[in-house]
C-alpha positions in Angstrom: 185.6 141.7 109.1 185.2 145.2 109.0 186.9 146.2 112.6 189.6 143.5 110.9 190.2 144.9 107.6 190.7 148.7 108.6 192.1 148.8 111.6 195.0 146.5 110.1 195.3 148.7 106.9 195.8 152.2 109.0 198.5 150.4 111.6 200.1 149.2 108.6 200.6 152.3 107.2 201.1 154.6 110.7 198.0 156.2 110.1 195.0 156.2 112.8 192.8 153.9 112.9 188.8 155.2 111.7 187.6 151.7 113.2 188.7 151.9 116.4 187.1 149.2 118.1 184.9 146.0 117.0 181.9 147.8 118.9 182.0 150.5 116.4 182.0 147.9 113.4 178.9 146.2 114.6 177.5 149.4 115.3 178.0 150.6 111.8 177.0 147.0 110.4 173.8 147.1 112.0 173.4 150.9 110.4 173.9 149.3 106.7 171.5 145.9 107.9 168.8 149.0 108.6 168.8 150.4 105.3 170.5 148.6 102.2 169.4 145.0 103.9 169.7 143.3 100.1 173.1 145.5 99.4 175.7 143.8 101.1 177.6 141.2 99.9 179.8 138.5 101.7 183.0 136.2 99.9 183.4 133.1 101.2 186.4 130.3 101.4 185.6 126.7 102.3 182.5 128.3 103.7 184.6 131.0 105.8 183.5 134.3 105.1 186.7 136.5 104.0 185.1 139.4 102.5 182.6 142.1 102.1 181.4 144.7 100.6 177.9 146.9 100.5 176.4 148.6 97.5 174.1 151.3 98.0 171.8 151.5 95.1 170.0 155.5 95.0 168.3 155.7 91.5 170.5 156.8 89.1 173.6 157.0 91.5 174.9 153.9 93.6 177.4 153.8 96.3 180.2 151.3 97.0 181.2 150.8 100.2 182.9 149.5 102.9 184.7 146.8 100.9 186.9 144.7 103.2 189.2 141.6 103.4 190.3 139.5 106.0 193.7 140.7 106.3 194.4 136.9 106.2 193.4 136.6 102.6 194.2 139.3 101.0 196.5 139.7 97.8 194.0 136.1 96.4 191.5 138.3 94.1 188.6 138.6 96.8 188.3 142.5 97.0 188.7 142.2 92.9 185.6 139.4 93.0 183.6 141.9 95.8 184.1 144.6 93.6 183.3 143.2 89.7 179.9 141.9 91.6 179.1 145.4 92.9 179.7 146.4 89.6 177.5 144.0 88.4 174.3 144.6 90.9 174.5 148.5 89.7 174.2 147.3 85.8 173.7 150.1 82.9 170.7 151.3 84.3 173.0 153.2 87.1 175.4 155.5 85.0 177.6 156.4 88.1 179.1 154.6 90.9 181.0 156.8 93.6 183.5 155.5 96.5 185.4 157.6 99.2 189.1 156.1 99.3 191.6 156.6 101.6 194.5 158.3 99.9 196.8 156.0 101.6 196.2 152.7 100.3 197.7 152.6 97.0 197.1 148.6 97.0 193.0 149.8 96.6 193.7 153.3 94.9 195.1 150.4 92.2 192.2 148.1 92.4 189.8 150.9 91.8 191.6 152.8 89.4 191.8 149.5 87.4 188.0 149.1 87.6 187.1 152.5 85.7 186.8 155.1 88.6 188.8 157.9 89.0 189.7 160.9 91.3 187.6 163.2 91.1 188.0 165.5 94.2 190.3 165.3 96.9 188.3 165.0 100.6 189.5 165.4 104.0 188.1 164.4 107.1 187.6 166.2 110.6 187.1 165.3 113.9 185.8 167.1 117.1 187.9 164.7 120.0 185.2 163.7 122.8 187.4 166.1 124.8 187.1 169.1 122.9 183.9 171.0 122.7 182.9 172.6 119.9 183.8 176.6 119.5 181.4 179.5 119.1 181.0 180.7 115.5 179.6 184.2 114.1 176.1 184.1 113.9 174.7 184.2 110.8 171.2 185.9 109.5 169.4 182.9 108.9 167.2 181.1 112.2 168.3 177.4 113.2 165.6 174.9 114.2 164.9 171.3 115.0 163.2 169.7 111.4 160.2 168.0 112.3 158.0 165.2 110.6 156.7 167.7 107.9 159.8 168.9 106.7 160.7 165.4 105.5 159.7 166.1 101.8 161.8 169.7 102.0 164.5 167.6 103.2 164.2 164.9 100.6 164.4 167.9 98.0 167.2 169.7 99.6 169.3 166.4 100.0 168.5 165.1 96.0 169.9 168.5 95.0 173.2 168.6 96.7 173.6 164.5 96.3 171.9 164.2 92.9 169.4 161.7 93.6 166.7 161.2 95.9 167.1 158.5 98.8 164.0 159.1 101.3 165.1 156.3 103.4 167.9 157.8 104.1 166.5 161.1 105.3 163.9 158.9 106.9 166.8 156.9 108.7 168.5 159.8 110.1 165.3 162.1 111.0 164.0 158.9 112.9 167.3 157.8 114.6 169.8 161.1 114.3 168.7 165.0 114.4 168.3 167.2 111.6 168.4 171.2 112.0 166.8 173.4 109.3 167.9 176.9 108.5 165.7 179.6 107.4 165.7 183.3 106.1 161.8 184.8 106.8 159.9 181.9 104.5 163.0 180.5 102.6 164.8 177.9 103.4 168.3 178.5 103.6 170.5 175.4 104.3 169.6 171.6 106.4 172.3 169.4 108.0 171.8 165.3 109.5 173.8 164.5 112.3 173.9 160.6 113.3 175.9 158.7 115.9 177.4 155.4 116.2 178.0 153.9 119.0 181.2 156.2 120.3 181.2 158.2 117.1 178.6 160.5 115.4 178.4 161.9 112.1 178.0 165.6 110.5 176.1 165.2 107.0 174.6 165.2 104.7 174.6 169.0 105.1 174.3 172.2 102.5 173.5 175.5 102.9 173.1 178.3 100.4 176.6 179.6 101.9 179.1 178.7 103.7 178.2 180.8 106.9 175.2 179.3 107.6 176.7 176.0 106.4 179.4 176.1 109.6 176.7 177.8 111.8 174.2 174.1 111.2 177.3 171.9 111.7 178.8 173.8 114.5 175.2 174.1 116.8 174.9 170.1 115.7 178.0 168.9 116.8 177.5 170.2 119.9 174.0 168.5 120.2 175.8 165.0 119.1 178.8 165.4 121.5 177.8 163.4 124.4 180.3 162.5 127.2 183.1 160.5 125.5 181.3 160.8 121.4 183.8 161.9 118.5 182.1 163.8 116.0 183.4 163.7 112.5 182.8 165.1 109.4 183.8 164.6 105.7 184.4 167.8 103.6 185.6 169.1 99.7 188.9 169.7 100.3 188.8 172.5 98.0 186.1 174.0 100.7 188.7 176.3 102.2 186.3 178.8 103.8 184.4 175.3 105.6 188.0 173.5 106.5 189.5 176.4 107.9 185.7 176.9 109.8 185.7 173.6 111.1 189.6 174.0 112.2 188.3 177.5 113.8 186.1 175.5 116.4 188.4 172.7 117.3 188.2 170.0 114.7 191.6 168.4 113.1 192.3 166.4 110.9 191.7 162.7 111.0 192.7 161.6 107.4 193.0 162.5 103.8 190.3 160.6 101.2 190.1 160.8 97.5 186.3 161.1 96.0 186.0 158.9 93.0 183.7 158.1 90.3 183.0 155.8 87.5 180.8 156.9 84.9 179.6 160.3 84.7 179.5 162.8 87.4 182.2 165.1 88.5 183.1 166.6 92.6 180.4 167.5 95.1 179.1 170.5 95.0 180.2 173.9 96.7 178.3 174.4 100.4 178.2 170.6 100.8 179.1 167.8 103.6 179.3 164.5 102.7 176.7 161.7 104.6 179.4 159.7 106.4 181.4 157.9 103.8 179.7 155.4 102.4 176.4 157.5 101.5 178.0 160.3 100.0 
């Protein structure tokens, strides 16, 4: 359903396809079974299953995603039905719901739009071909190194400030089954980054720093770590972050599509310094 649902939306509209192949949907299935195991959500026809969608409940924040429809069925109300339910699960007691959207789809920009969330920062996505190794940057003042077990509560800080709220399985997910670099200035910490991958795809983020150079220092010496012989890495940035686009453009990233960060209920755009965990957690 997933491989289904997006690869079919991107040919539809000449873009690329972010699902590339149904390895990399059961791969990234699996990664959601791991841990939100109650969060996903199936619709089902005659006893078919046509839909889904995951909800990723993180205190006060939740978020939404993927939400897909067989291509089949689509244009009936399902994704409207997935949706109203995720809505549903988050109740009052979660005061804002986020999504990453690609820009697009103006069939779901619709859907969500008529839901209550709205745009709240344009994102863009970047990916480091299998081909292309990652360029040298300018060293920064700050000392990289591997995070180890006892960092997890530092890491479980640093990631509730920048994603505002704390999700320790998450940081327990990617410490046990991804890497994790630390940055440091003498005593202080100065910036972390997670780095996952996925079958033939890995993941930058989340990541923050306390600026952007030792921001694109962490995500530079971590994709090179995640590149294996044949592994994309990707990463999903502010938009507005000119300094870390053009950095990430500098070392051989491009462009892999255009997303729209959206919100319903309180909450405005990601913070400065910040990388998104890959789309669905961000």
């Amino acid at each position: 359903m997933d491989f289904l649902a997006f690869y079919d939306v991107a040919l539809r509209h000449a873009q690329p396809p972010v699902v590339r192949t149904p390895a990399d949907a059961r791969g990234y299935v699996r990664h959601l079974l791991t841990f939100d195991p109650l969060g996903g959500l199936v619709a089902e026809v005659d006893g078919e299953v046509v839909g889904m969608a995951w909800l990723h409940a993180r205190g006060p924040v939740a978020t939404l995603g993927p939400l897909a429809v067989d291509p089949d069925m689509q244009g009936r109300g399902i994704g409207r039905a997935l949706l109203a339910r995720c809505i549903e699960l988050a109740g009052p007691r979660v005061p804002q719901l986020r999504l990453v959207h690609e820009s697009y789809n103006a069939a779901s920009l619709g859907l969500y739009l008529r839901a209550g969330f709205r745009v709240v920062a344009p994102l863009v996505e970047l990916e480091l071909a299998p081909d292309v190794r990652a360029g040298a940057v300018t060293p920064s003042s700050a000392r990289l190194r591997d995070a180890v077990a006892a960092d997890r509560a530092l890491l479980v800080e640093r990631d509730s400030r920048a994603f505002g709220a704390s999700r320790p399985q998450n940081v327990d997910l990617y410490l046990r089954r991804g890497r994790a670099l630390v940055a440091e200035r003498g005593t202080a910490t100065a910036g972390y980054a997670f780095g996952i991958g996925f079958g033939r795809v890995a993941y930058l983020g989340s990541a923050s720093a306390e600026d952007g150079e030792v921001l694109l220092e962490l995500l530079a010496s971590l994709a090179t770590a995640l590149q294996g012989d044949g592994t994309a890495v990707r990463a999903l940035v502010p938009a507005g972050d000119r300094r870390l686009v053009d950095g990430l453009l500098g070392i051989g990233f491009r462009v892999l599509r255009a997303c729209h960060y959206m919100v319903r209920g309180g909450g405005t755009a990601p913070p400065p310094n910040y990388v998104l965990m890959n789309g669905d957690l961000m």
